[in-house]
TORKOL-4160 file (C-alpha; in steps of 0.2 Angstrom, whole numbers, padded with zeros to 4 digits, m for minus):
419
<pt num="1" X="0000" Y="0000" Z="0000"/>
<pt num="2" X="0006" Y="0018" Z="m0004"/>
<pt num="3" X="0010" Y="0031" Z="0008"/>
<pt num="4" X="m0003" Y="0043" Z="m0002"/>
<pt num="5" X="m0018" Y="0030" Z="m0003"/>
<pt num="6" X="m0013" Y="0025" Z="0017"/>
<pt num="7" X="m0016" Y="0045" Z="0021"/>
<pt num="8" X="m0031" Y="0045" Z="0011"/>
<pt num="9" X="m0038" Y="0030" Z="0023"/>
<pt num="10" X="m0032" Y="0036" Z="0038"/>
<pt num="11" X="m0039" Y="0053" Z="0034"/>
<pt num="12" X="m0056" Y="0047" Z="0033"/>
<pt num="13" X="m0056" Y="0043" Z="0051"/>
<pt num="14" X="m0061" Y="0054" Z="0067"/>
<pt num="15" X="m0049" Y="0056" Z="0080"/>
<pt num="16" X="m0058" Y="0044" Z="0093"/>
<pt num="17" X="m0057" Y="0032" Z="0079"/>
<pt num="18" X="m0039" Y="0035" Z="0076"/>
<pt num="19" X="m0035" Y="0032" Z="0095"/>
<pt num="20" X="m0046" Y="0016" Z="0094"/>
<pt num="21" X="m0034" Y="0010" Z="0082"/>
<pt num="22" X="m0017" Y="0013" Z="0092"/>
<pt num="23" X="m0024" Y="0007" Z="0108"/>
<pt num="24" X="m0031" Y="m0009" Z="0099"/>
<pt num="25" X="m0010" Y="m0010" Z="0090"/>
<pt num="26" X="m0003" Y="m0003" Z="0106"/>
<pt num="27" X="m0011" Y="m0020" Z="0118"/>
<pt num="28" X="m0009" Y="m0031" Z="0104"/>
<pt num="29" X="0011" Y="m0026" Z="0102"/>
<pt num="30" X="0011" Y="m0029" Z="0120"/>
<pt num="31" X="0002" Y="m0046" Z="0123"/>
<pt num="32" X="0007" Y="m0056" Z="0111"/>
<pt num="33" X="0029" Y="m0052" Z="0115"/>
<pt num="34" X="0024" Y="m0056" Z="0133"/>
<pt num="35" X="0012" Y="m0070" Z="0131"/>
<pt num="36" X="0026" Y="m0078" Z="0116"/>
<pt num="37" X="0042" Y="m0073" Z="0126"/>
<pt num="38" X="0038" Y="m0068" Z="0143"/>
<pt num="39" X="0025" Y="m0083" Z="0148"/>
<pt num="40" X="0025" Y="m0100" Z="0137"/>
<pt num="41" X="0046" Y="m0094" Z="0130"/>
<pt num="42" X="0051" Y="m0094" Z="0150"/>
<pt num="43" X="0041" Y="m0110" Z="0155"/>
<pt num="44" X="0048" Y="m0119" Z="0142"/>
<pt num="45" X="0065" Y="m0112" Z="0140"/>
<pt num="46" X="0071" Y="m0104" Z="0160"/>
<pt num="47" X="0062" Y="m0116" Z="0169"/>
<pt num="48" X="0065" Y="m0131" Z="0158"/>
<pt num="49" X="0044" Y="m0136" Z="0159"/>
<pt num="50" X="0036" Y="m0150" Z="0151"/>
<pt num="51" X="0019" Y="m0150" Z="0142"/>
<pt num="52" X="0011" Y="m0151" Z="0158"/>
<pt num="53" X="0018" Y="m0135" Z="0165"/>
<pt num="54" X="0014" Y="m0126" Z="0148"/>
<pt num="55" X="m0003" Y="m0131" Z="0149"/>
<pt num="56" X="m0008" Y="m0127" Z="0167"/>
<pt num="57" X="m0001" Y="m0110" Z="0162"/>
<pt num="58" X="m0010" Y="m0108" Z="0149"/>
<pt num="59" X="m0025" Y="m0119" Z="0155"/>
<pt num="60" X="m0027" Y="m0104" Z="0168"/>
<pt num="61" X="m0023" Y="m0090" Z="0157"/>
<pt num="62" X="m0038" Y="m0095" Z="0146"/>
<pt num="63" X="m0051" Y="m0098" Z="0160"/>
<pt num="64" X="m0047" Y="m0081" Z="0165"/>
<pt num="65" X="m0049" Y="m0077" Z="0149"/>
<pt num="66" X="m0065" Y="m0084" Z="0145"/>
<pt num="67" X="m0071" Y="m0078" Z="0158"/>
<pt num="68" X="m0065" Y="m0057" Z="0158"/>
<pt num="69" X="m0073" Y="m0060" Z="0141"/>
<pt num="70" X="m0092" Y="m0064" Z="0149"/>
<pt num="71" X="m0091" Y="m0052" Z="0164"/>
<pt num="72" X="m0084" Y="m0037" Z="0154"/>
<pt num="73" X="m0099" Y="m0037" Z="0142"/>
<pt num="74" X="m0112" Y="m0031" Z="0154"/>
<pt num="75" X="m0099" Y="m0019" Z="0162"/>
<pt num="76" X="m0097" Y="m0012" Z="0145"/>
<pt num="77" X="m0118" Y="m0010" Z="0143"/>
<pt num="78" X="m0118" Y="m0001" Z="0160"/>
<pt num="79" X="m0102" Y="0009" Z="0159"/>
<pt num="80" X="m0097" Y="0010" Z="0141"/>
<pt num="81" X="m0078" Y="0003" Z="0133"/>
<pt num="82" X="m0070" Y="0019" Z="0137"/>
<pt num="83" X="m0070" Y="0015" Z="0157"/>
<pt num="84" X="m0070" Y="m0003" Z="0156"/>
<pt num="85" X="m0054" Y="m0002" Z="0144"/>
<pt num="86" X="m0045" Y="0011" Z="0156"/>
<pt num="87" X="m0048" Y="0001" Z="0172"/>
<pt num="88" X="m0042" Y="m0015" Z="0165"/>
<pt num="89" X="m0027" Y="m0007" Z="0157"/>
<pt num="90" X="m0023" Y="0001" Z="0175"/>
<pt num="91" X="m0021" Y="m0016" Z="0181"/>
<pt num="92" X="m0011" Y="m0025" Z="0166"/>
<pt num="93" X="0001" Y="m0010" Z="0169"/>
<pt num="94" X="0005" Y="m0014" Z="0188"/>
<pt num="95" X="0005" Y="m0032" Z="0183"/>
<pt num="96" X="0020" Y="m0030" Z="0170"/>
<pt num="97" X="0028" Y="m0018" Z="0180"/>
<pt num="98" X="0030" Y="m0033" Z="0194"/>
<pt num="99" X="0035" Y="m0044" Z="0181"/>
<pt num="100" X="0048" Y="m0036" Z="0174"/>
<pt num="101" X="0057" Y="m0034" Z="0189"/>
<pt num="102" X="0056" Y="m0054" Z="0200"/>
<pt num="103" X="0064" Y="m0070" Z="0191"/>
<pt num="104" X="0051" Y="m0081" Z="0184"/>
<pt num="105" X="0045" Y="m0095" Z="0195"/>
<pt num="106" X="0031" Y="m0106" Z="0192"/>
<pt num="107" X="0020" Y="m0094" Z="0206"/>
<pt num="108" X="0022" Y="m0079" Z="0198"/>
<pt num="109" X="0023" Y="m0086" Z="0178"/>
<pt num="110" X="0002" Y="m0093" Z="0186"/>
<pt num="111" X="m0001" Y="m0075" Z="0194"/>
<pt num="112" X="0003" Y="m0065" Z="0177"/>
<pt num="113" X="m0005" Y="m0079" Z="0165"/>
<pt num="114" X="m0019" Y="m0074" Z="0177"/>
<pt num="115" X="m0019" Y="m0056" Z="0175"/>
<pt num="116" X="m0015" Y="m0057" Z="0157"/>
<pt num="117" X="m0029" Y="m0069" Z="0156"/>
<pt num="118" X="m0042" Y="m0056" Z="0164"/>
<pt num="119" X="m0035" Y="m0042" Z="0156"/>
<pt num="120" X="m0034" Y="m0048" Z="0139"/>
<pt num="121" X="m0051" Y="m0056" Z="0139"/>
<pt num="122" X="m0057" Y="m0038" Z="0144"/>
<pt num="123" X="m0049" Y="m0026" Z="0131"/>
<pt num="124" X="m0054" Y="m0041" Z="0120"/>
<pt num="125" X="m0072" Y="m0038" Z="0122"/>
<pt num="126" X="m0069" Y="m0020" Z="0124"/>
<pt num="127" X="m0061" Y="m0017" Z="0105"/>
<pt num="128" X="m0074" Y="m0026" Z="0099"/>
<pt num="129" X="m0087" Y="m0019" Z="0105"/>
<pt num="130" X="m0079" Y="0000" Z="0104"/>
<pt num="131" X="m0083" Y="0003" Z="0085"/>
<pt num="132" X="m0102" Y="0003" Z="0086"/>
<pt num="133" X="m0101" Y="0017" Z="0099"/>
<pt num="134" X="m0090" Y="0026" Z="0087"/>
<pt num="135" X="m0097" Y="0025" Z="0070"/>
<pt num="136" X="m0113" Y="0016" Z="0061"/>
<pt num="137" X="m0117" Y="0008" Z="0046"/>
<pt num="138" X="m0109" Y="m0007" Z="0037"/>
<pt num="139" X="m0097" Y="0002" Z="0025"/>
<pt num="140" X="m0091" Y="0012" Z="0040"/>
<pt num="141" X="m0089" Y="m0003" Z="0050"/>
<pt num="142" X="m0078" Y="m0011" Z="0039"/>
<pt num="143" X="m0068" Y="0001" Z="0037"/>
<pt num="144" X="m0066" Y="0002" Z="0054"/>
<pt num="145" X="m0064" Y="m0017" Z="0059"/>
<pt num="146" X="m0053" Y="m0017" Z="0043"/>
<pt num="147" X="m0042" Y="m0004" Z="0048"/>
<pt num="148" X="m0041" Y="m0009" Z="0066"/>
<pt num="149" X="m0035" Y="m0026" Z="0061"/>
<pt num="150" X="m0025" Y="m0019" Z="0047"/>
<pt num="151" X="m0013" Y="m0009" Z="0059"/>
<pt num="152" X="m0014" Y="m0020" Z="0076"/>
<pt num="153" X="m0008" Y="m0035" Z="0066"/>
<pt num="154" X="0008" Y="m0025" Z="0061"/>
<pt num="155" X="0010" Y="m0022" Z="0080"/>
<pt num="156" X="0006" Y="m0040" Z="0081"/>
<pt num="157" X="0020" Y="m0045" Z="0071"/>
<pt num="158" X="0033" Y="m0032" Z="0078"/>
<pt num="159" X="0030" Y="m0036" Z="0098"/>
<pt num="160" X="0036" Y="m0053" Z="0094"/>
<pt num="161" X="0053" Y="m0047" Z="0085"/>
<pt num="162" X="0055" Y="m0033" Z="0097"/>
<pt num="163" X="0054" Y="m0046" Z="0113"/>
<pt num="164" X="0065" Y="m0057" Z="0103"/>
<pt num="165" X="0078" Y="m0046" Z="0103"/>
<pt num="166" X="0076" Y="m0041" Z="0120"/>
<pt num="167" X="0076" Y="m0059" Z="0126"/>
<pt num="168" X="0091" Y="m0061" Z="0115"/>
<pt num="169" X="0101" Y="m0048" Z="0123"/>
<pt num="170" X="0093" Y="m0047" Z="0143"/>
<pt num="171" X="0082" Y="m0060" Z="0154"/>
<pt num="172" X="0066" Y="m0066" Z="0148"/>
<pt num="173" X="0058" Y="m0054" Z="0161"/>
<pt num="174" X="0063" Y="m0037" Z="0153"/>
<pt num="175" X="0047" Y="m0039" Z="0139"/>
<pt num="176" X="0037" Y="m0036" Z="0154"/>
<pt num="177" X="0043" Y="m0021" Z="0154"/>
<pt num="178" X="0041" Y="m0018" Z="0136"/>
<pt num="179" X="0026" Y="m0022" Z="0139"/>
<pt num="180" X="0024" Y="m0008" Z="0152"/>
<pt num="181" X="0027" Y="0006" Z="0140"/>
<pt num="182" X="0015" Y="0000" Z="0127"/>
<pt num="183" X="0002" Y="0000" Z="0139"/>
<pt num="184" X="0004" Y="0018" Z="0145"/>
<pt num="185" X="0004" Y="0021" Z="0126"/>
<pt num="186" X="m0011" Y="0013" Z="0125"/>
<pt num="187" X="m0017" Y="0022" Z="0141"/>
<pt num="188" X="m0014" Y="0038" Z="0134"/>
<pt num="189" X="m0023" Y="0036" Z="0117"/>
<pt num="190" X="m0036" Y="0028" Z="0126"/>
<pt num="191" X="m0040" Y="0041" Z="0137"/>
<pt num="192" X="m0047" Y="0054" Z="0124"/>
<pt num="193" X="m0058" Y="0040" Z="0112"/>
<pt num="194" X="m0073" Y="0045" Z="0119"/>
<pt num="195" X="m0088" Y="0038" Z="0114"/>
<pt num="196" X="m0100" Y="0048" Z="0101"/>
<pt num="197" X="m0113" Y="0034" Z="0099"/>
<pt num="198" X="m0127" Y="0035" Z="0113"/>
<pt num="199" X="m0138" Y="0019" Z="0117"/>
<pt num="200" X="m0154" Y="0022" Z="0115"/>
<pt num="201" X="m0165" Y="0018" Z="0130"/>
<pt num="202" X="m0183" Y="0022" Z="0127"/>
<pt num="203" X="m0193" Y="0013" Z="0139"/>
<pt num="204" X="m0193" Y="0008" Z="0157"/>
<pt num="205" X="m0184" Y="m0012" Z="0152"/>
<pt num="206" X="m0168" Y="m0005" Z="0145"/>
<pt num="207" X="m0168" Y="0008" Z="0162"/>
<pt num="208" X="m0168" Y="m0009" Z="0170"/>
<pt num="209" X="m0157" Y="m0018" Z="0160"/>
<pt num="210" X="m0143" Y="m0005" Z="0165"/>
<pt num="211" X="m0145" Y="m0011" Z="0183"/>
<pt num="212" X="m0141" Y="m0030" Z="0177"/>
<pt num="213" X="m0130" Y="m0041" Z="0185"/>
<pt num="214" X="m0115" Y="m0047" Z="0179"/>
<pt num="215" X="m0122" Y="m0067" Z="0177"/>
<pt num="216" X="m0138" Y="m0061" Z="0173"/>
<pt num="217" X="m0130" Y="m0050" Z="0159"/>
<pt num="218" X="m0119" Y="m0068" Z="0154"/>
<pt num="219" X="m0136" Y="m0077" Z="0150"/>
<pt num="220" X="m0143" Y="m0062" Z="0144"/>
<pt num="221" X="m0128" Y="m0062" Z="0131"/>
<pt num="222" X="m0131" Y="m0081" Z="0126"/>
<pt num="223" X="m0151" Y="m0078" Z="0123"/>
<pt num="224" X="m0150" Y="m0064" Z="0111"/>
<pt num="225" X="m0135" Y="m0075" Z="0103"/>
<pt num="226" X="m0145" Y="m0092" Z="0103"/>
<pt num="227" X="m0161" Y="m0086" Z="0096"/>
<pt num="228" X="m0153" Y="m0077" Z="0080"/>
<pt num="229" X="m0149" Y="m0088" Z="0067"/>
<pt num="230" X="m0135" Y="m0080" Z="0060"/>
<pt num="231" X="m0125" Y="m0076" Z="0079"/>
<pt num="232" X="m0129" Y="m0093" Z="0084"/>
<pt num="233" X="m0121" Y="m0099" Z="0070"/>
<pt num="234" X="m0105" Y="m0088" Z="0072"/>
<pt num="235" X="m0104" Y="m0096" Z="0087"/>
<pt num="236" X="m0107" Y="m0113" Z="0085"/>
<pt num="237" X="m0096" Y="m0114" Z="0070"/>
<pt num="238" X="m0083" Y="m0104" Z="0078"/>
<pt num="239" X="m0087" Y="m0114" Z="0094"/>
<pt num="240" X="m0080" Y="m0130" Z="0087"/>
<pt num="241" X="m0068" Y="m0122" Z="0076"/>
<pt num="242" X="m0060" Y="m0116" Z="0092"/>
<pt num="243" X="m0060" Y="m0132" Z="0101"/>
<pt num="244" X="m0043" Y="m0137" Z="0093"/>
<pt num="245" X="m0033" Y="m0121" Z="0097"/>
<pt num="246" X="m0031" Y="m0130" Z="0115"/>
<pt num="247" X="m0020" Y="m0141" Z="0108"/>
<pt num="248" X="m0008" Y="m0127" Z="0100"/>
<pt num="249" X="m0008" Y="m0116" Z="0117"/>
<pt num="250" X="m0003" Y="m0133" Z="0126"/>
<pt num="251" X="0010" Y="m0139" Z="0114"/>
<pt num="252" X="0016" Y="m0127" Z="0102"/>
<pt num="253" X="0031" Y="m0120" Z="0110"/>
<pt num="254" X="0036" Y="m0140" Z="0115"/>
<pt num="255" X="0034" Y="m0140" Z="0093"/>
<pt num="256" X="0047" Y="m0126" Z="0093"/>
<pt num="257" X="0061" Y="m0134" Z="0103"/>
<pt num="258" X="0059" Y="m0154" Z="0101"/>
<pt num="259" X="0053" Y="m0155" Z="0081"/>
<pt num="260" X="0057" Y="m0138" Z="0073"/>
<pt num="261" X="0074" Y="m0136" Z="0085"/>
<pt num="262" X="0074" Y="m0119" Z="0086"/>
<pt num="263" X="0077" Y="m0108" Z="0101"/>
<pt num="264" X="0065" Y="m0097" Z="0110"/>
<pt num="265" X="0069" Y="m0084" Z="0097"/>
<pt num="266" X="0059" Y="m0091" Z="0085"/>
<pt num="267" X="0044" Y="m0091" Z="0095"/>
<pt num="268" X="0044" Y="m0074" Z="0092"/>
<pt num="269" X="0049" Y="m0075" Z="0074"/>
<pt num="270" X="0036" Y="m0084" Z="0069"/>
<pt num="271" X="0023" Y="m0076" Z="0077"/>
<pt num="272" X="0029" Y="m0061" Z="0069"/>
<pt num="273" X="0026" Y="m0070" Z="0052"/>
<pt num="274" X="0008" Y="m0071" Z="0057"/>
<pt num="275" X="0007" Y="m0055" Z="0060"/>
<pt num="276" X="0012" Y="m0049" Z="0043"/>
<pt num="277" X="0000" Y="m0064" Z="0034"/>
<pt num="278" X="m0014" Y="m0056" Z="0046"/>
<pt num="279" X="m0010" Y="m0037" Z="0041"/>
<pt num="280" X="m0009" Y="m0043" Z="0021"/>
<pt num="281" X="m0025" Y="m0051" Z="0023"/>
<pt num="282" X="m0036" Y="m0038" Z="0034"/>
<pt num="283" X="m0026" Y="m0026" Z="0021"/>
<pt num="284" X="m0033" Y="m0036" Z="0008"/>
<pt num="285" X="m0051" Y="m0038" Z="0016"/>
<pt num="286" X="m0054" Y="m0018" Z="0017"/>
<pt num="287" X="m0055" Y="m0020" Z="m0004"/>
<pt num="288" X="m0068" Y="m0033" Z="m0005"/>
<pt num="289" X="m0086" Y="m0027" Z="m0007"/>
<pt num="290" X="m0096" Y="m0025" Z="0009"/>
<pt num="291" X="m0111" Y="m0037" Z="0000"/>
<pt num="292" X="m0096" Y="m0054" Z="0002"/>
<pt num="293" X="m0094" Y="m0050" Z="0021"/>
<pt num="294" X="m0105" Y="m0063" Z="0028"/>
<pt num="295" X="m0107" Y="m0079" Z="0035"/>
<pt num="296" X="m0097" Y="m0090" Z="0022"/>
<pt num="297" X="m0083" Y="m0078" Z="0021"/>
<pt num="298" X="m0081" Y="m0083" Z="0038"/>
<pt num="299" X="m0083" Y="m0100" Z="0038"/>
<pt num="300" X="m0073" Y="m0101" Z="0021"/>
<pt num="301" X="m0058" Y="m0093" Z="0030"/>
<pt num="302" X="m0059" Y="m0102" Z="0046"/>
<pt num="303" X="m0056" Y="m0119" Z="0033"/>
<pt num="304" X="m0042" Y="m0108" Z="0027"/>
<pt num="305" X="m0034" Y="m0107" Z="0046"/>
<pt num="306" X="m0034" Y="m0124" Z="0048"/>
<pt num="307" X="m0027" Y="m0128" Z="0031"/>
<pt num="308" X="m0011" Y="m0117" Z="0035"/>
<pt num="309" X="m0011" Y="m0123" Z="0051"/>
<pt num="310" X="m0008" Y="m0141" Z="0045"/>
<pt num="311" X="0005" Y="m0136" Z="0035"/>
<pt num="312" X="0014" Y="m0126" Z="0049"/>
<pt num="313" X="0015" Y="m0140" Z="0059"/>
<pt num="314" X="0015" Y="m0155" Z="0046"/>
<pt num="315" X="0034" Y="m0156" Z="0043"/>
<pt num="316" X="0052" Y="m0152" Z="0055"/>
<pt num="317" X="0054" Y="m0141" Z="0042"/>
<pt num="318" X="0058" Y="m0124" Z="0046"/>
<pt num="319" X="0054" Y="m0113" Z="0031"/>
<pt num="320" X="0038" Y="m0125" Z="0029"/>
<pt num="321" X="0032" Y="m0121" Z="0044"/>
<pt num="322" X="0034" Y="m0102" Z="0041"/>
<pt num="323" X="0024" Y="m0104" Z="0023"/>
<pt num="324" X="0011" Y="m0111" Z="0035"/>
<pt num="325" X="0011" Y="m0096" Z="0048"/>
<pt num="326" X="0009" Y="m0085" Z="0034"/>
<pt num="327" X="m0005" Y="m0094" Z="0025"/>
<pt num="328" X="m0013" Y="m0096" Z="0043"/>
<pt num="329" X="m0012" Y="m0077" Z="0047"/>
<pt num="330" X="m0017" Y="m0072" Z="0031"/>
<pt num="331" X="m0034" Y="m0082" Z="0034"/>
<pt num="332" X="m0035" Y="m0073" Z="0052"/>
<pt num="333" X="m0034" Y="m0057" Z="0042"/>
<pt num="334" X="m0050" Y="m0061" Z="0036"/>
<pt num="335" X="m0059" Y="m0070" Z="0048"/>
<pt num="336" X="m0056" Y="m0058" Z="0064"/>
<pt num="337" X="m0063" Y="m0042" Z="0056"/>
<pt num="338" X="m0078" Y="m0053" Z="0048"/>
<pt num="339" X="m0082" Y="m0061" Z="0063"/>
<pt num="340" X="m0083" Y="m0044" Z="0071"/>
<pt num="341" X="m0093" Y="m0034" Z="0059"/>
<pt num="342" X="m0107" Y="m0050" Z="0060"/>
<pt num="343" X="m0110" Y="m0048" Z="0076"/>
<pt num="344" X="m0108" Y="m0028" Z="0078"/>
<pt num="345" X="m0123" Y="m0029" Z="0062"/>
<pt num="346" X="m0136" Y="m0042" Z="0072"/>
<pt num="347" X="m0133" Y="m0034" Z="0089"/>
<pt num="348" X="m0141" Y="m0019" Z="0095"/>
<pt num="349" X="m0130" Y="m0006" Z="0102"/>
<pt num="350" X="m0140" Y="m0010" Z="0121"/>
<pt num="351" X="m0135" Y="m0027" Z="0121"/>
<pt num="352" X="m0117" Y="m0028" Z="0112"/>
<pt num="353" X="m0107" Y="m0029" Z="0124"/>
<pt num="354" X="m0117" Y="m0042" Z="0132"/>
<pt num="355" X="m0115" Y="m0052" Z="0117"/>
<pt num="356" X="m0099" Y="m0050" Z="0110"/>
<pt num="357" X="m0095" Y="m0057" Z="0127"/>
<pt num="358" X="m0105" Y="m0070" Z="0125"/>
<pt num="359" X="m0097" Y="m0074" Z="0110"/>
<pt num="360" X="m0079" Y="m0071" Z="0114"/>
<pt num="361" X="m0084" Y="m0080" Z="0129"/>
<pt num="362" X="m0088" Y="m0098" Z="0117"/>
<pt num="363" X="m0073" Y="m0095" Z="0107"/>
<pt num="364" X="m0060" Y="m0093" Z="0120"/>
<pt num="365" X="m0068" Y="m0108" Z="0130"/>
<pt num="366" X="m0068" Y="m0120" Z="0116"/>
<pt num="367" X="m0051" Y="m0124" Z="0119"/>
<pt num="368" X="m0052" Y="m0129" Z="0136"/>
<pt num="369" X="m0056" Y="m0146" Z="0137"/>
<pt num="370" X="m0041" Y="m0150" Z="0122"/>
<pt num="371" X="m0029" Y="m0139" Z="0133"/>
<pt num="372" X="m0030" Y="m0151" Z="0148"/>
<pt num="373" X="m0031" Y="m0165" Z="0135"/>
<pt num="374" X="m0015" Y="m0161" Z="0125"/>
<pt num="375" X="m0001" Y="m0168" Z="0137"/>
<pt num="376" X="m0008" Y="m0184" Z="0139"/>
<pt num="377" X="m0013" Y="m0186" Z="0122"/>
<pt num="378" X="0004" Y="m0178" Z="0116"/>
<pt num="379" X="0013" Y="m0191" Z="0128"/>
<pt num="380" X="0003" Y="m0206" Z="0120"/>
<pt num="381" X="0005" Y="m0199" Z="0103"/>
<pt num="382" X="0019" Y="m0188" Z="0099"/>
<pt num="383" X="0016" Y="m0169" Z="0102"/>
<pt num="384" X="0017" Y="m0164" Z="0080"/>
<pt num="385" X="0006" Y="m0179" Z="0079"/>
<pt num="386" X="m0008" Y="m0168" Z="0092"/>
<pt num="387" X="m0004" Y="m0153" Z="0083"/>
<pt num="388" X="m0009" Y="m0160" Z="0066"/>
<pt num="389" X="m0023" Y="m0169" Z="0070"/>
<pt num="390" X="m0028" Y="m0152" Z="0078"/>
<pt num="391" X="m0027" Y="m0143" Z="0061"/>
<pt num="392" X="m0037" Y="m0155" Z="0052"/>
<pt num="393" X="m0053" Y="m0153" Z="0063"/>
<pt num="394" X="m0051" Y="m0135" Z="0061"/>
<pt num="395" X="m0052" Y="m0135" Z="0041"/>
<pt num="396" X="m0066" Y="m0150" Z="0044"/>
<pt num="397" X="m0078" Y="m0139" Z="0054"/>
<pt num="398" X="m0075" Y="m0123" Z="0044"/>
<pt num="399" X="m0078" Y="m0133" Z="0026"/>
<pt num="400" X="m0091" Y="m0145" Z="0033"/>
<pt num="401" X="m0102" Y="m0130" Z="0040"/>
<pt num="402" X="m0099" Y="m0120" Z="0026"/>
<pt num="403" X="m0105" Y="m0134" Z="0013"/>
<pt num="404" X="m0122" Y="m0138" Z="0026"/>
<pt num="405" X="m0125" Y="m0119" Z="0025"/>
<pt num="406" X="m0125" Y="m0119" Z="0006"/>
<pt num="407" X="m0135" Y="m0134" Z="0004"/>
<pt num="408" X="m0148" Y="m0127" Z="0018"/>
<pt num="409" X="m0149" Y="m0112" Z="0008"/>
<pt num="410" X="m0151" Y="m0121" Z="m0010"/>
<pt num="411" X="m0166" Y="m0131" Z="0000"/>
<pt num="412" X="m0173" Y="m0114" Z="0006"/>
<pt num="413" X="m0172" Y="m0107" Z="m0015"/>
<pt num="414" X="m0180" Y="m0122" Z="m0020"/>
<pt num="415" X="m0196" Y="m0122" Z="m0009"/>
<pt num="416" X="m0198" Y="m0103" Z="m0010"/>
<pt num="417" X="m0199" Y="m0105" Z="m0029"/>
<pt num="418" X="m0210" Y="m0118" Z="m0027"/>
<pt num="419" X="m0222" Y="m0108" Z="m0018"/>
């Protein structure tokens, strides 16, 4: 992309929308050097863990995750992203700056992957829920989405490098502390996005609803999801497309050192790649017509992230398992700002934090179960033997939803031209 048709995009934008922008690059740059380098690179690498320590780390970090997710979505109704965002940045900040400054141990590796688990499930939520408070209408919104994936997929991509080199010069811990600046970055920008959307709330129900509890707003959430067709299908689909990546968070970084053998690094290195496959495709996604965003797009390029994810672990070959990072995030780059704009359209702006919890809730949950799975079965198995057979559900669910979805739809045709 040219710098004169970047300026034109970026000059279409408000300020808040802007800010909404770096803050989502800035906590993306962050997390994912940390959660690479600082978390799963120092349990595997500084204390030597197995895929049993890997996995109750990460095991926790998604539980929390899951559910910052759910509770955040009715704090978001009642408070709006703006607060929510600031608070949980506050607390991700004290949390890096500790880290960055004690060894790692297995307690205090537990206690960030729980912070970061909280935190990160919260901005998650918050992010996603942010543009519709900012700006209306589906072409609008996928510019937005677009560009907000666009840009924090290059952050994506450079926090990796940049802990890379700092683990490759200082202890493991100092990306904490890398992670520290990003977030007062992200505080900053985060500070003046505020809100120009208003929720509508006409009638003595929704002066209620603002009073609702935070399970209450959970199952709130997962009725409004469950009885439209289209958000229960984005759930469901993306539900079970899920419920493999438990496997990768459990294993991957034990691929990187026993069948790649590569050093922690590398980690970072190919996440990086990711990054840039993610940026291309998002890039590429804000130039398809706003008619093709939909539900098979999605489900077409959740069968594309497990095909590259098959060929990212199908071999001990290095530069095959980059091709397959890249093929993998160029797929992402489609599916995360998809995914988004689907549930921002069927969602009223009263209810969307509610449900884009709900929903992040079920996609972050999936992997659970194959998380606490994974060592056993990598022990029994072989841990690229896990990893692959991971890959190839992924692609299963995504084409055999897609191909039930069509043919549902050729039935529905048929009858109504019968009528």
């Amino acid at each position: 992309m040219d710098s004169t048709a970047k300026d034109e995009r970026m000059g279409s934008l408000t300020q808040s929308e802007k800010r909404l922008i770096a803050l989502e690059s800035l906590q993306w740059c962050a997390v994912n050097a940390v959660y690479f380098l600082g978390l799963i690179g120092a349990a595997t690498y500084e204390l030597g863990g197995d895929a049993f320590l890997v996995a109750a780390i990460t095991l926790v970090r998604n539980l929390c995750n899951s559910l910052a997710n759910a509770a955040s979505g009715p704090v978001i109704d009642r408070i709006g992203p703006r607060k929510t965002t600031l608070v949980t940045l506050f607390a991700m900040l004290a949390m890096s700056v500790f880290m960055g400054i004690v060894p790692p141990s297995v307690p205090t590796l537990i206690f960030a992957a729980t912070m970061m688990g909280l935190g990160g499930g919260s901005i998650n939520t918050c992010t996603r829920t942010y543009p519709v408070y900012l700006t209306r209408g589906r072409a609008q919104l996928a510019r937005l989405n677009g560009l907000m994936v666009f840009y924090s997929n290059i952050a994506y991509a450079a926090g990796p490098i940049a802990g890379g080199v700092l683990a490759g010069f200082f202890p493991t811990r100092v990306v904490f502390l890398f992670m520290a600046v990003c977030l007062v970055g992200a505080i900053l920008v985060t500070w003046d996005c505020r809100e120009t959307v208003t929720p509508e709330r006409e009638d003595s129900g929704e002066r209620k609803d603002d009073k609702i509890g935070m399970v209450s707003g959970v199952i709130e959430g997962a009725r409004i999801t469950m009885r439209t067709h289209d958000l229960r299908l984005i759930f469901v689909s993306g539900f079970l497309g899920f419920f493999a990546f438990g496997a990768f968070d459990s294993l991957e970084s034990l691929f990187y050192r026993d069948v790649l053998a590569v050093d922690v690094v590398w980690m970072g290195i190919l996440s990086a790649i990711s990054g840039f496959g993610m940026a291309i495709g998002s890039y590429a996604f804000t130039k398809i017509p706003e008619r093709k965003i939909d539900i098979p797009l999605l489900l077409v390029t959740l069968t594309f992230v497990g095909v590259g994810s098959m060929v990212y672990v199908g071999t001990n070959v290095l530069a095959i398992a980059i091709v397959g990072q890249f093929i993998n995030g160029l797929a992402w780059g489609f599916m995360e700002p998809t995914q988004s704009i689907l549930v921002q359209e069927r969602t009223p702006i009263t209810h969307i934090g509610r449900v884009m919890g709900f929903v992040r809730l079920g996609l972050n949950s999936a992997g659970v179960v194959p998380l606490a799975m994974a060592p056993f079965l990598a022990a029994a198995f072989g841990v690229q033997e896990v990893l692959f057979g991971a890959s190839c559900i992924i692609a299963l669910v995504g084409a055999s939803t897609y191909l039930m979805r069509r043919a549902s739809m050729r039935r529905a045709a048929r009858e109504e031209a019968s009528c």
